[in-house]
Structures are given as C-alpha cells and as structure tokens.
C-alpha angles and dihedrals in degrees: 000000000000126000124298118255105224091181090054103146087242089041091054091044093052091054090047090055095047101052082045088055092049088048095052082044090062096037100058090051100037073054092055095040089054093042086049093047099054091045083056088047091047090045084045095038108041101190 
C-alpha cells in the first residue's frame, strides 16, 4: 500500500464538491434567516 495522494484529480474533486455542497448550505439559510428577518422588520415597521 503506497501513500495516499491527497491531490488525486477525484480526491480533489470530492473535496471541491463537498465544500460546494457546505457553501450552498449556508447560503440557502443564511437565504431563509434574511428573508425572515425582513418579513420581522415589515410585521415591526409597518410602512
């Protein structure tokens, strides 16, 4: 068993979809806490 390539094109890949899956993660909920906090600020703040 030789070393593991840690920079092996589908190992880099995997870690490329991975931490594009975390982004889009924290994208979509940092998506629903804005959204929920405009719809606060619109039920605090009527205009």
């Amino acid at each position: 068993m030789g070393p593991i390539h840690y920079n092996s094109p589908s190992r880099r890949q995997d870690l490329c979809s991975k931490k594009l899956l975390q982004v889009s993660k924290q994208i979509l909920v940092l998506g629903t806490f804005s959204d929920d906090l405009s719809f606060i600020h619109r039920l605090t703040h009527p205009p």
